[in-house]
BAZAGU-442618 format. One record per atom (N, C-alpha, C): chain; atom name; x, y, z. Coordinates in steps of 0.02 Angstrom, whole numbers, m for minus. Layout:
! BAZAGU-442618
['A', 'CA', [X, Y, Z]]
...
END
This chain:
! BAZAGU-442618
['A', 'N', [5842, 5411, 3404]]
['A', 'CA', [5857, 5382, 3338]]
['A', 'C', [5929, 5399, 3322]]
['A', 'N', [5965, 5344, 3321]]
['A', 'CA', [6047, 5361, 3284]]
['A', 'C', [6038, 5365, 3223]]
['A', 'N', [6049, 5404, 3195]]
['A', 'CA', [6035, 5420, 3105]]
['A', 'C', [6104, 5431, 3084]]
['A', 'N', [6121, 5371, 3038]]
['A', 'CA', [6171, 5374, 3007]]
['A', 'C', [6164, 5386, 2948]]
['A', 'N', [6170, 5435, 2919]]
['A', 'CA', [6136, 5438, 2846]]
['A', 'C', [6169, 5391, 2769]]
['A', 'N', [6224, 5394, 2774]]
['A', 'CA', [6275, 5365, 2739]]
['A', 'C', [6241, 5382, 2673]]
['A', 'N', [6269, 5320, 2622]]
['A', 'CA', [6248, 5339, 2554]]
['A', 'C', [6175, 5343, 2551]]
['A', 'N', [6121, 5314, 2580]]
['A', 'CA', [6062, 5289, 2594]]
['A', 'C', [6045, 5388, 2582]]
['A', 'N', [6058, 5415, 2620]]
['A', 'CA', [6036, 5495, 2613]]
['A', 'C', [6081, 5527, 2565]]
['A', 'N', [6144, 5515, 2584]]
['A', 'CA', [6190, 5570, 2496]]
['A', 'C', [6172, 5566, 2423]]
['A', 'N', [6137, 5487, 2410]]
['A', 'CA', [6119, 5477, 2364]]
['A', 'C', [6043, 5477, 2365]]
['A', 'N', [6020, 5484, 2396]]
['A', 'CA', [5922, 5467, 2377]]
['A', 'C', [5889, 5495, 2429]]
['A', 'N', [5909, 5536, 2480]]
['A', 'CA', [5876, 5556, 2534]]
['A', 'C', [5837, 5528, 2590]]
['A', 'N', [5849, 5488, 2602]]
['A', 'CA', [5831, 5399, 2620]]
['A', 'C', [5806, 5440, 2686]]
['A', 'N', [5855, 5487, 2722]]
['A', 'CA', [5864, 5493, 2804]]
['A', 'C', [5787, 5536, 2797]]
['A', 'N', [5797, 5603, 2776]]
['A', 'CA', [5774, 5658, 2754]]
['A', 'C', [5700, 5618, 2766]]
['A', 'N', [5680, 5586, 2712]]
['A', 'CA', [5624, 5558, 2695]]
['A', 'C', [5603, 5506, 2768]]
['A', 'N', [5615, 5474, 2801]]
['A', 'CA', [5610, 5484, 2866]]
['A', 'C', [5602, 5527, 2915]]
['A', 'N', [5652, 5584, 2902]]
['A', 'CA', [5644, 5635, 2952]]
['A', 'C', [5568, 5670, 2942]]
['A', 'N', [5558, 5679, 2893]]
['A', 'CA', [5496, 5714, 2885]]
['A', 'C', [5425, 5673, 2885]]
['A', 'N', [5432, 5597, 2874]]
['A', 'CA', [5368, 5552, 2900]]
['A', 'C', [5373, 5561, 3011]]
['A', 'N', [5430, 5570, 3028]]
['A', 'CA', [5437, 5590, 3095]]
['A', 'C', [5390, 5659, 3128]]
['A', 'N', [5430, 5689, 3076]]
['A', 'CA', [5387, 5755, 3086]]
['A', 'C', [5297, 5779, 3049]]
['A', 'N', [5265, 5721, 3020]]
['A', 'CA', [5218, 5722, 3002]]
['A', 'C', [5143, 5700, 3064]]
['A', 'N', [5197, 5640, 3096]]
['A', 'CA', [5180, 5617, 3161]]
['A', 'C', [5130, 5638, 3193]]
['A', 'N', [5072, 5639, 3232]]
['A', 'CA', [5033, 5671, 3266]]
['A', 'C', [5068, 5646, 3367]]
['A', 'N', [5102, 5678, 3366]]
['A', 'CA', [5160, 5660, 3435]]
['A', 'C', [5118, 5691, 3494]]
['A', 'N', [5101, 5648, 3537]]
['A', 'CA', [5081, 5684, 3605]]
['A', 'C', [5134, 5734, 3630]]
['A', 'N', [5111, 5765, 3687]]
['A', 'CA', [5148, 5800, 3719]]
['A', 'C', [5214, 5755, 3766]]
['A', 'N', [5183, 5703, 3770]]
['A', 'CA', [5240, 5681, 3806]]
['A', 'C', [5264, 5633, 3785]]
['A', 'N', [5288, 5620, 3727]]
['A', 'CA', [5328, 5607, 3673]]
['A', 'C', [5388, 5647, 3655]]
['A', 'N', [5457, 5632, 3635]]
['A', 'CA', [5499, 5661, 3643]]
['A', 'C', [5545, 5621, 3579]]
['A', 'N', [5571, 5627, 3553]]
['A', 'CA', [5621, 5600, 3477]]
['A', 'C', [5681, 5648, 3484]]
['A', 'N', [5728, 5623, 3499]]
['A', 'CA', [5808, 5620, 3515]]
['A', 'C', [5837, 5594, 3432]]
['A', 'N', [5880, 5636, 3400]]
['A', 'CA', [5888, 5612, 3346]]
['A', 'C', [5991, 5636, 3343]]
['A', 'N', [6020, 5603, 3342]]
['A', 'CA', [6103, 5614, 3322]]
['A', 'C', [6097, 5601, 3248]]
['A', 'N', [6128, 5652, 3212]]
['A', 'CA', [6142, 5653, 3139]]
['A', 'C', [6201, 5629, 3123]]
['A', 'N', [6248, 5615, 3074]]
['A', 'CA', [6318, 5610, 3063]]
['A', 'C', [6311, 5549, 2992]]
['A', 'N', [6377, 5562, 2973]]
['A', 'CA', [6375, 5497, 2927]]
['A', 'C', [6367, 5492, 2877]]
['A', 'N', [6363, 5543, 2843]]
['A', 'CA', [6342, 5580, 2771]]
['A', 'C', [6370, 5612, 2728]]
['A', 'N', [6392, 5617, 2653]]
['A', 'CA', [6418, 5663, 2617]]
['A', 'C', [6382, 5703, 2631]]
['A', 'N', [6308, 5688, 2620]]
['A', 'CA', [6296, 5764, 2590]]
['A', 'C', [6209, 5765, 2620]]
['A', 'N', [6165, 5807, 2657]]
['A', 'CA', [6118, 5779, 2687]]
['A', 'C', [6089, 5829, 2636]]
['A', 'N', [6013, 5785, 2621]]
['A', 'CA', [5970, 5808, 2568]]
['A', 'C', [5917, 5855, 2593]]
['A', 'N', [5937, 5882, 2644]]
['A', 'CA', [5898, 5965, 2668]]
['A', 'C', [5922, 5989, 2691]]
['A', 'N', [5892, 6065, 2679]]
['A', 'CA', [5933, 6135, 2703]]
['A', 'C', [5955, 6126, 2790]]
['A', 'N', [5927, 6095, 2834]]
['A', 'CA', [5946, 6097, 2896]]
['A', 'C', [6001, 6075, 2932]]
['A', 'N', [6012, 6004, 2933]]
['A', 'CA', [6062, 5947, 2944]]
['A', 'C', [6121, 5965, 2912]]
['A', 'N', [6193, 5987, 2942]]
['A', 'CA', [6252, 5988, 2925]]
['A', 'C', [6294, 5928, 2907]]
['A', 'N', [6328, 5928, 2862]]
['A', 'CA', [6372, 5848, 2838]]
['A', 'C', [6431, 5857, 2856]]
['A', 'N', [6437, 5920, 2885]]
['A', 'CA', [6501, 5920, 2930]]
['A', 'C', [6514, 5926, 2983]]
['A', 'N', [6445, 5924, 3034]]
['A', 'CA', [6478, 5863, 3097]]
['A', 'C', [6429, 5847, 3113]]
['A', 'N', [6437, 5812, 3178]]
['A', 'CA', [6367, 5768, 3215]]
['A', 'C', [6333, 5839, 3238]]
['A', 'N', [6264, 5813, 3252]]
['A', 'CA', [6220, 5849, 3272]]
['A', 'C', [6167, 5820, 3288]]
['A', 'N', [6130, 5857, 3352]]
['A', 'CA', [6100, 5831, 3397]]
['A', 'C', [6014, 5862, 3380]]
['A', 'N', [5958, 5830, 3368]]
['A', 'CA', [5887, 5871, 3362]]
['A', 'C', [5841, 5817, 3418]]
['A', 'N', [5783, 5851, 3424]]
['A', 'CA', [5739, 5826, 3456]]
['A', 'C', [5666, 5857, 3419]]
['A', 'N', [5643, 5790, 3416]]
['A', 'CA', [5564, 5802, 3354]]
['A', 'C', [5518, 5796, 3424]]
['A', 'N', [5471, 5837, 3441]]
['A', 'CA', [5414, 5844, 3486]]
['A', 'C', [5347, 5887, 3437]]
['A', 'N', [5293, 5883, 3486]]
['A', 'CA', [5245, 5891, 3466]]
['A', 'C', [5252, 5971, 3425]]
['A', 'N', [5295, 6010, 3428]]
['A', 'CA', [5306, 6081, 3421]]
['A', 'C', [5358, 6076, 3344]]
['A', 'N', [5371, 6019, 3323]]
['A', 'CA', [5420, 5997, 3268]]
['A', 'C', [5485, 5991, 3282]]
['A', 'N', [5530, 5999, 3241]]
['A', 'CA', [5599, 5989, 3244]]
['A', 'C', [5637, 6079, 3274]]
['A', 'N', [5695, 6033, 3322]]
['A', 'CA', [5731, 6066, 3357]]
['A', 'C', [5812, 6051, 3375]]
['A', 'N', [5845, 6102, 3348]]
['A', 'CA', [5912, 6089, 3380]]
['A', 'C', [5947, 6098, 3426]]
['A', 'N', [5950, 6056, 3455]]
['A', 'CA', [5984, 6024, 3510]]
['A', 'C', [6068, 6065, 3517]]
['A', 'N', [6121, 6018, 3484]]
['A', 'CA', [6173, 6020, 3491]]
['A', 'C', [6206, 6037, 3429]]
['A', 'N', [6218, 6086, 3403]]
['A', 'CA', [6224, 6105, 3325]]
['A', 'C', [6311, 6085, 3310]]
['A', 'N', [6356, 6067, 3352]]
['A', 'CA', [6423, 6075, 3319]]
['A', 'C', [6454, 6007, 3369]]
['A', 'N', [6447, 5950, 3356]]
['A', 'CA', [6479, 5901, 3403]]
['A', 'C', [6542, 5876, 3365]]
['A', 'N', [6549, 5909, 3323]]
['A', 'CA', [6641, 5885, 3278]]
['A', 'C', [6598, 5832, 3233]]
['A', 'N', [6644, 5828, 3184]]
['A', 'CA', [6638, 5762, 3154]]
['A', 'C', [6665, 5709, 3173]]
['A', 'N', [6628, 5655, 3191]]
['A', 'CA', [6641, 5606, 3244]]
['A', 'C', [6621, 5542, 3220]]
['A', 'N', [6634, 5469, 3209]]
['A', 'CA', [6615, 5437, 3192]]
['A', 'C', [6562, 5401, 3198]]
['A', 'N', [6490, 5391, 3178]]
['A', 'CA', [6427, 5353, 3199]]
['A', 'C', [6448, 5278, 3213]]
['A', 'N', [6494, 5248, 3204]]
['A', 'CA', [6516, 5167, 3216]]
['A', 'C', [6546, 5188, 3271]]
['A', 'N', [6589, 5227, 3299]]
['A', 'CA', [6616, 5213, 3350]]
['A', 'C', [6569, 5218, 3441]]
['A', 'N', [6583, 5163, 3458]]
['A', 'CA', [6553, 5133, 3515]]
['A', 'C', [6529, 5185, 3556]]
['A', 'N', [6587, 5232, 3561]]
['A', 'CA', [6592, 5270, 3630]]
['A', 'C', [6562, 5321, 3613]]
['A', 'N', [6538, 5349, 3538]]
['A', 'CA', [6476, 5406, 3525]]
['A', 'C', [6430, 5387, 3518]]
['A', 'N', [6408, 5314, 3524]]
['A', 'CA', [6332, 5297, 3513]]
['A', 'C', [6312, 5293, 3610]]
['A', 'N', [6353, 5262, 3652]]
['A', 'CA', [6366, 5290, 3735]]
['A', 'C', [6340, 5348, 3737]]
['A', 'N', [6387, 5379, 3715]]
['A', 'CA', [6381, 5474, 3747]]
['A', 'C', [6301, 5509, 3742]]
['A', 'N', [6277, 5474, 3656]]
['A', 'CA', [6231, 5493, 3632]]
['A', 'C', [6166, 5459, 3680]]
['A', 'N', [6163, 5403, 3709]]
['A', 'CA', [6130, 5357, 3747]]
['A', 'C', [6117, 5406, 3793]]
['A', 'N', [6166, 5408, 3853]]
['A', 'CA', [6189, 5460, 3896]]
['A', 'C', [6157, 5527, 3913]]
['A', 'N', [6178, 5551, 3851]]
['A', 'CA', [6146, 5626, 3848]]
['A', 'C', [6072, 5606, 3835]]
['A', 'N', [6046, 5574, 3784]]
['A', 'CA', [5973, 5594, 3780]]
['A', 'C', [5929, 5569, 3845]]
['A', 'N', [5972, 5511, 3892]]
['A', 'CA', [5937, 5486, 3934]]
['A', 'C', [5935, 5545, 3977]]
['A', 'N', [5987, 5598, 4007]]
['A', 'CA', [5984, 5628, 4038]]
['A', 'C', [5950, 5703, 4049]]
['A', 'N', [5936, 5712, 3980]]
['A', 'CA', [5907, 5781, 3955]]
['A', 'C', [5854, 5771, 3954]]
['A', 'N', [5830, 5699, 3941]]
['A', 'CA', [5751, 5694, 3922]]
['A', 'C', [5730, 5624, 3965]]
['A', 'N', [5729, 5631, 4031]]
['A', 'CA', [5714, 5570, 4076]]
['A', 'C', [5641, 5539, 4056]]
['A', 'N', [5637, 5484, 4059]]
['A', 'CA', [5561, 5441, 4031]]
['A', 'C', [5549, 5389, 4035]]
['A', 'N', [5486, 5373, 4055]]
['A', 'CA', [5472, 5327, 4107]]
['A', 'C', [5498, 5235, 4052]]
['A', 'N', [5488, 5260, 3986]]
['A', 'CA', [5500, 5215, 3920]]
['A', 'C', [5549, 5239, 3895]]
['A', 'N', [5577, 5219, 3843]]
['A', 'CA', [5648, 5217, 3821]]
['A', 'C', [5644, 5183, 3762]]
['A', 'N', [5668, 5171, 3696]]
['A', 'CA', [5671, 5153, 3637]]
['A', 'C', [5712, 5177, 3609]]
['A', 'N', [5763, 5142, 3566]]
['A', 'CA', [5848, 5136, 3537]]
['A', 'C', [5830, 5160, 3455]]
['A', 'N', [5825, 5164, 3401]]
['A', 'CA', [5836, 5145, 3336]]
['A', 'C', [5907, 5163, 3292]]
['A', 'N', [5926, 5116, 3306]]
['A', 'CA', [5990, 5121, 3241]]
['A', 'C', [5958, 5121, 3180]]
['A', 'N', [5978, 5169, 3110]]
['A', 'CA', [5944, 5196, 3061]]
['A', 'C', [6031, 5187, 3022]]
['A', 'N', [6003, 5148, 2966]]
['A', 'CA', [6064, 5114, 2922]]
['A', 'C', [6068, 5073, 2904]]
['A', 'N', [6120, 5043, 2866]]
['A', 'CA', [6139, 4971, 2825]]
['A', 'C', [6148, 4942, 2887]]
['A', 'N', [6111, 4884, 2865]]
['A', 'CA', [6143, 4826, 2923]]
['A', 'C', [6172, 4759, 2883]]
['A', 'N', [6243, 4707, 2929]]
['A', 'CA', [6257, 4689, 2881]]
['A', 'C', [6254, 4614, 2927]]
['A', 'N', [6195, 4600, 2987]]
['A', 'CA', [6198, 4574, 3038]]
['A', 'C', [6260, 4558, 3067]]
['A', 'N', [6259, 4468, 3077]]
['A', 'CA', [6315, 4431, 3136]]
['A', 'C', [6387, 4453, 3087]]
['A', 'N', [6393, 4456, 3012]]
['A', 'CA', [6452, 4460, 2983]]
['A', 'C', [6492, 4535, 2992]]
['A', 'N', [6431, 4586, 2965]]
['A', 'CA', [6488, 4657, 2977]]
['A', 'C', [6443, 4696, 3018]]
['A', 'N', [6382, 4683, 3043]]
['A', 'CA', [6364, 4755, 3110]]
['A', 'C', [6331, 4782, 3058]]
['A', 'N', [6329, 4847, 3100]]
['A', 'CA', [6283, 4908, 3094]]
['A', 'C', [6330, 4937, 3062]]
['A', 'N', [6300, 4974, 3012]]
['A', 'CA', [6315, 5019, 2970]]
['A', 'C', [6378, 5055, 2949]]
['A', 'N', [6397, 5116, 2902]]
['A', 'CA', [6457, 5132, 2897]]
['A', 'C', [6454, 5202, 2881]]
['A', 'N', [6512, 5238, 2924]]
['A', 'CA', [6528, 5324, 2903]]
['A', 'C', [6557, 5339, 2846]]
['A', 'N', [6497, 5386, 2802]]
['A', 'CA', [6554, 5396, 2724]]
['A', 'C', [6605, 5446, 2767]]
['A', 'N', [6624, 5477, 2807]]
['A', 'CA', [6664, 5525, 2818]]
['A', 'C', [6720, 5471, 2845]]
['A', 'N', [6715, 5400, 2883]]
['A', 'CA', [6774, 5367, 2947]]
['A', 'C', [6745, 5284, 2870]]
['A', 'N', [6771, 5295, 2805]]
['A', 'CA', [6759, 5237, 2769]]
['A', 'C', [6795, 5170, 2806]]
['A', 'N', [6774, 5115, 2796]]
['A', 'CA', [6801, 5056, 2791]]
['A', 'C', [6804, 5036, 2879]]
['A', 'N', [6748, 5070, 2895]]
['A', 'CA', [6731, 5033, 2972]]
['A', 'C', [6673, 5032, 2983]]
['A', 'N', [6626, 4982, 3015]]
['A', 'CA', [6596, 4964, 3059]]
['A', 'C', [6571, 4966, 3117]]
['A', 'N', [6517, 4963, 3175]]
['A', 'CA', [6500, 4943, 3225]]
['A', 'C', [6481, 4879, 3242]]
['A', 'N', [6530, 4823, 3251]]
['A', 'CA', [6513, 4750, 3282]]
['A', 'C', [6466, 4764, 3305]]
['A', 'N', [6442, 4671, 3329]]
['A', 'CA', [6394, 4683, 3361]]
['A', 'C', [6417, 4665, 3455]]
['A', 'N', [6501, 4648, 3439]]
['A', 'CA', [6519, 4659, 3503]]
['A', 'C', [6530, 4730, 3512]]
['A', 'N', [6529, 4757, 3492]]
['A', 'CA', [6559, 4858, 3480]]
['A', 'C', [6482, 4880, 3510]]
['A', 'N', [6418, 4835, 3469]]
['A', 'CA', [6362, 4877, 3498]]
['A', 'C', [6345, 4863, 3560]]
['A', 'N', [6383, 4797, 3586]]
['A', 'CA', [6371, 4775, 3683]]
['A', 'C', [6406, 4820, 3722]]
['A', 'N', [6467, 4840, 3691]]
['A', 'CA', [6502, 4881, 3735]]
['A', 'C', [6444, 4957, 3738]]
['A', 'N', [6446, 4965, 3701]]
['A', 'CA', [6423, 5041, 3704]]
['A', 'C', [6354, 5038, 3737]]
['A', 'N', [6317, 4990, 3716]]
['A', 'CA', [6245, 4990, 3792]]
['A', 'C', [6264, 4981, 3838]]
['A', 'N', [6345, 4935, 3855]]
['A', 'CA', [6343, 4924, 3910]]
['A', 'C', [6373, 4981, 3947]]
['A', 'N', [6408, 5008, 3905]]
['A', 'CA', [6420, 5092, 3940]]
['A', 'C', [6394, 5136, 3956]]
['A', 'N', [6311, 5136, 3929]]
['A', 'CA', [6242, 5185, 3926]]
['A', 'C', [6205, 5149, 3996]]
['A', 'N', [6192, 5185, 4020]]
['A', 'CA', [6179, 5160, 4101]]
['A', 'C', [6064, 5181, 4092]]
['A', 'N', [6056, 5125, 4015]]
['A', 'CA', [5984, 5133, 4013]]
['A', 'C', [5968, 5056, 4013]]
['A', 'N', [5914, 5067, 4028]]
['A', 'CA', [5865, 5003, 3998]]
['A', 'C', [5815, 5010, 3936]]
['A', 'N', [5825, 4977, 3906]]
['A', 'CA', [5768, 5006, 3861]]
['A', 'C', [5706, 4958, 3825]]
['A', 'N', [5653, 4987, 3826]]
['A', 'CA', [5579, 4939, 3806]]
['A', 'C', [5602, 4901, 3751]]
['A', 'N', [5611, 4937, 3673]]
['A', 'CA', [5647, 4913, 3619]]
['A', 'C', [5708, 4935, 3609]]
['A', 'N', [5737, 4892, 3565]]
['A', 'CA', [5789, 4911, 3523]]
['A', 'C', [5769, 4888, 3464]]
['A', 'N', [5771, 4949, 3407]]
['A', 'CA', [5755, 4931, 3342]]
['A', 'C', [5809, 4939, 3286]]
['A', 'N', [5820, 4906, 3245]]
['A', 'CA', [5871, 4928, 3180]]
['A', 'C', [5823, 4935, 3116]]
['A', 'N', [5820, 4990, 3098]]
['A', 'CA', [5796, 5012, 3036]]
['A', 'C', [5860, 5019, 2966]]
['A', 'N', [5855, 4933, 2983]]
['A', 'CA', [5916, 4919, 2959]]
['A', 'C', [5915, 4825, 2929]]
['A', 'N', [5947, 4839, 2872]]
['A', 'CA', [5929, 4762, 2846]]
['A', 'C', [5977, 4710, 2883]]
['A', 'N', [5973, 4642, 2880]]
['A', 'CA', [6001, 4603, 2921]]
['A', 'C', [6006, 4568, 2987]]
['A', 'N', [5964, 4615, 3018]]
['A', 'CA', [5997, 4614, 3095]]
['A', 'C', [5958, 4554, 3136]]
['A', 'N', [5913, 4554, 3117]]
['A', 'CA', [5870, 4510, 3168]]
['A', 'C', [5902, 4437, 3156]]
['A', 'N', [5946, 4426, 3197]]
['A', 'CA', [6000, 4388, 3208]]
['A', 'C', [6006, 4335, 3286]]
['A', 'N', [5995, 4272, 3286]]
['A', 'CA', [6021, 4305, 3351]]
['A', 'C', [6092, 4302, 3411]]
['A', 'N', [6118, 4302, 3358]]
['A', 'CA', [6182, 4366, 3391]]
['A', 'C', [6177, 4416, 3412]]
['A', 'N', [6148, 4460, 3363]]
['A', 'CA', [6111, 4501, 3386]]
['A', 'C', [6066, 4515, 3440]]
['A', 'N', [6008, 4470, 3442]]
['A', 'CA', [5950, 4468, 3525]]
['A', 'C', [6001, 4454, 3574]]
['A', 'N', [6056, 4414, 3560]]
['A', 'CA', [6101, 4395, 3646]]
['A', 'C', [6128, 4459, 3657]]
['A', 'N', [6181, 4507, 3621]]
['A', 'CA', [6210, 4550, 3637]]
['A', 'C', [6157, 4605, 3648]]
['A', 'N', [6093, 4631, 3625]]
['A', 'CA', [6041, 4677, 3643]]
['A', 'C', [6003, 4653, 3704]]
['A', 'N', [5980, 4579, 3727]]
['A', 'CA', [5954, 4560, 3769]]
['A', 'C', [5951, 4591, 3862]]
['A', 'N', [6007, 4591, 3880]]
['A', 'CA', [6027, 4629, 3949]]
['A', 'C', [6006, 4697, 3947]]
['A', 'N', [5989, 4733, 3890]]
['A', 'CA', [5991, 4803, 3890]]
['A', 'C', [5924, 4806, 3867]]
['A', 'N', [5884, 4769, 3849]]
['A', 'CA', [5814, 4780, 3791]]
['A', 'C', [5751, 4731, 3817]]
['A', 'N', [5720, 4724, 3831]]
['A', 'CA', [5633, 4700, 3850]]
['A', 'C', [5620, 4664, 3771]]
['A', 'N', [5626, 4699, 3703]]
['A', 'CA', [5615, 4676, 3642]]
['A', 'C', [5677, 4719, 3595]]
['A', 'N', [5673, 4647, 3527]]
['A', 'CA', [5722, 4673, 3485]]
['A', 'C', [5653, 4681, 3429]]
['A', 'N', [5663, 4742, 3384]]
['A', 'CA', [5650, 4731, 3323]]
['A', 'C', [5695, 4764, 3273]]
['A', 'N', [5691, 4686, 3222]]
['A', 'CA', [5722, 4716, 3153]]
['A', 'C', [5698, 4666, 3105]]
['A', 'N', [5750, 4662, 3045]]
['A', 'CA', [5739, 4605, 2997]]
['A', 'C', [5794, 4582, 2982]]
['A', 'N', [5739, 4495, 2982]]
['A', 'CA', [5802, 4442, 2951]]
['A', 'C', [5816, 4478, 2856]]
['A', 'N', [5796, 4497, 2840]]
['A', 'CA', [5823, 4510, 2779]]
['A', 'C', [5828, 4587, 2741]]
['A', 'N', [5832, 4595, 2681]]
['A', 'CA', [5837, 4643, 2657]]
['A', 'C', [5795, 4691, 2672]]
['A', 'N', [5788, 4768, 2683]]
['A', 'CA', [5718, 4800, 2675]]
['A', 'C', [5726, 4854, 2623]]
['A', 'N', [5685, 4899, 2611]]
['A', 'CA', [5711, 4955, 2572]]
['A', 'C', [5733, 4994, 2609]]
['A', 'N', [5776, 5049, 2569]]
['A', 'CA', [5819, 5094, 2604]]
['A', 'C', [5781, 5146, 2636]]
['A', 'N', [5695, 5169, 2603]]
['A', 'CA', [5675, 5198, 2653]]
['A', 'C', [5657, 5175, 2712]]
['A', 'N', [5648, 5116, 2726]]
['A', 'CA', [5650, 5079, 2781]]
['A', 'C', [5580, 5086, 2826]]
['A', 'N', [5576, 5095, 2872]]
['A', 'CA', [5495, 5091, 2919]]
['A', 'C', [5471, 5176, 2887]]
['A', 'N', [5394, 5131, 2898]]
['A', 'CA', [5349, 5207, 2916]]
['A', 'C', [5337, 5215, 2953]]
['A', 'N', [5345, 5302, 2973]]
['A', 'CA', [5359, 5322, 3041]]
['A', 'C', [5304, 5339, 3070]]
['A', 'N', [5276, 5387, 3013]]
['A', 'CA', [5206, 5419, 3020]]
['A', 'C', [5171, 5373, 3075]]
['A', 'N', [5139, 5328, 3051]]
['A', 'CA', [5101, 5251, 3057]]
['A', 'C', [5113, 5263, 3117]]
['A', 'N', [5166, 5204, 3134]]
['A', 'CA', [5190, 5192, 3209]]
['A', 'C', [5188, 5242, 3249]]
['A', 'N', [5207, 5299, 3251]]
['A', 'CA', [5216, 5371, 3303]]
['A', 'C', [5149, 5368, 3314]]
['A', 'N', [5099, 5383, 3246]]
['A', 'CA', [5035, 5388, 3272]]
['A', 'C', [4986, 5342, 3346]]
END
């Protein structure tokens, strides 16, 4: 899960309140949740730092940190949503694979989401071809928990890299999917 928290969490805890339907989850053992943080004034629990990226993994045992100090780094930029691809593919090899971008979406016009820390940029949705195409995965889904997206501009540039897209053609609320549910 790329979790961008942006205003969606500084202001209302949007992320938070996800994170913890994640962690409510009844997760097999061989289940594994890869989570990059970043993107946030201000994150609405004691754990998650707003001053830099950071790396957790939610398993059946709960939440765990990973990578506690990756700089503050931008969640739009191509080449950390790569790295982030990268690393979780390689730390946590699996036979399935599933993407979620977590954020504003603003579909075919402005992309995926935005860093309150790197303001007044974006991730195209040519920005998001490059960066799968730099992540050397395949993956079952790709999901945006994110309004807009189900585009399809969107399905062409996710298509080579993804089996299925899910998102929405339109608005959703900012808490966005239940996690609980689905994990179950």
């Amino acid at each position: 899960v790329y979790l961008l928290g942006t205003d969606l969490e500084s202001r209302s805890g949007m992320a938070t309140m996800d994170l913890q339907e994640m962690l409510a989850a009844d997760l097999s053992d061989n289940v594994n949740i890869v989570l990059e943080t970043g993107g946030t004034a201000k994150w609405k629990n004691d754990q998650i730092s707003s001053n830099t990226n950071q790396r957790y993994l939610i398993d059946s045992d709960g939440l765990k940190l990973l990578e506690a100090d990756l700089g503050k780094k931008s969640m739009v930029d191509p080449a950390n949503l790569t790295n982030f691809i990268n690393y979780s593919k390689e730390k946590f090899p699996a036979d399935r694979y599933m993407l979620i971008f977590w954020d504003h979406g603003g579909g075919s016009v402005t992309g995926y989401g935005y860093d309150e820390h790197f303001k007044g940029d974006t991730m195209t949705l040519a920005e998001i071809g490059t960066a799968l195409a730099g992540a050397d995965c395949k993956f079952d889904i790709v999901g945006f928990d994110a309004c807009l997206m189900a585009t399809l501009e969107t399905a062409f540039v996710v298509e080579p890299y993804a089996d299925y897209l899910i998102a929405s053609e339109e608005l959703e609320p900012g808490i966005g999917w239940y996690y609980t549910g689905w994990l179950n």
